[in-house]
N, C-alpha and C positions, 0 to 999 in steps of 0.2 A: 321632225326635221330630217330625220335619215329616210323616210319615203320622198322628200323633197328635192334634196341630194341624188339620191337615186335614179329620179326622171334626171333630173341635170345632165348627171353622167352617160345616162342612157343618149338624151340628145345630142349631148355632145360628143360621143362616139359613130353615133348615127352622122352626123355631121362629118367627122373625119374621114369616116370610113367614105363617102363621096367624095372627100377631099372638098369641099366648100369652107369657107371658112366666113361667115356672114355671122351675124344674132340677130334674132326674132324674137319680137316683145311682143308677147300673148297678152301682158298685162301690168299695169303699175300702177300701185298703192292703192291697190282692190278695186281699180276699176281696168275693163276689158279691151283691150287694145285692139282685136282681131274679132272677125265674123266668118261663121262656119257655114261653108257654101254648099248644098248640095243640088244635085237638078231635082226640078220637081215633078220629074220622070224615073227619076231613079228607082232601082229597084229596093221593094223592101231591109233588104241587109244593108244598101248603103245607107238607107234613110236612118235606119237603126244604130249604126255606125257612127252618125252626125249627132244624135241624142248621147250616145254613151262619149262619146266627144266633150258635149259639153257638160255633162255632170260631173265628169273625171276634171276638165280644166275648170270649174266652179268650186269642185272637193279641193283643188291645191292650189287657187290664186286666190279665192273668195269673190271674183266678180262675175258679173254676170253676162252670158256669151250669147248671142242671136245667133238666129239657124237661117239665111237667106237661101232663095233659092236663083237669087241672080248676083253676081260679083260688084258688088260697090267699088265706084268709082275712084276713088282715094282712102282706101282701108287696107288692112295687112288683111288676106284673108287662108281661110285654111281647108281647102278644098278638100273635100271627101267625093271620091268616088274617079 
């Protein structure tokens, strides 16, 4: 629970610090609300970037995250790169 909190905090300072003040649902009640976009040109570190993405937000929401490499139409999505 305190690695949980932790991100929280993290985003939400990330947040402040832009001065935004929105919320982004990555996920609810173990299922994945957003898709991790990266191009499928991109360079290896981004693509690597996009994988450690989604193992990290599948370790603390429990659901399970797609790697698209073109932006869907109606989805929150969470662009790498």
């Amino acid at each position: 629970m305190k690695r949980i909190n932790s991100i929280t905090l993290t985003l939400i300072l990330a947040l402040l610090h832009g001065h935004a003040t929105f919320a982004l649902t990555v996920a609810q009640k173990g299922m994945s609300k957003a898709v991790i976009v990266v191009a499928s040109d991109a360079p290896a570190a981004e693509k690597y970037a996009a994988d450690e993405l989604q193992s990290f937000l599948q370790q603390v929401t429990g659901a399970e995250y797609k790697i698209a490499n073109q932006k869907p139409v109606q989805q929150t999505c969470l662009l790498v790169g």
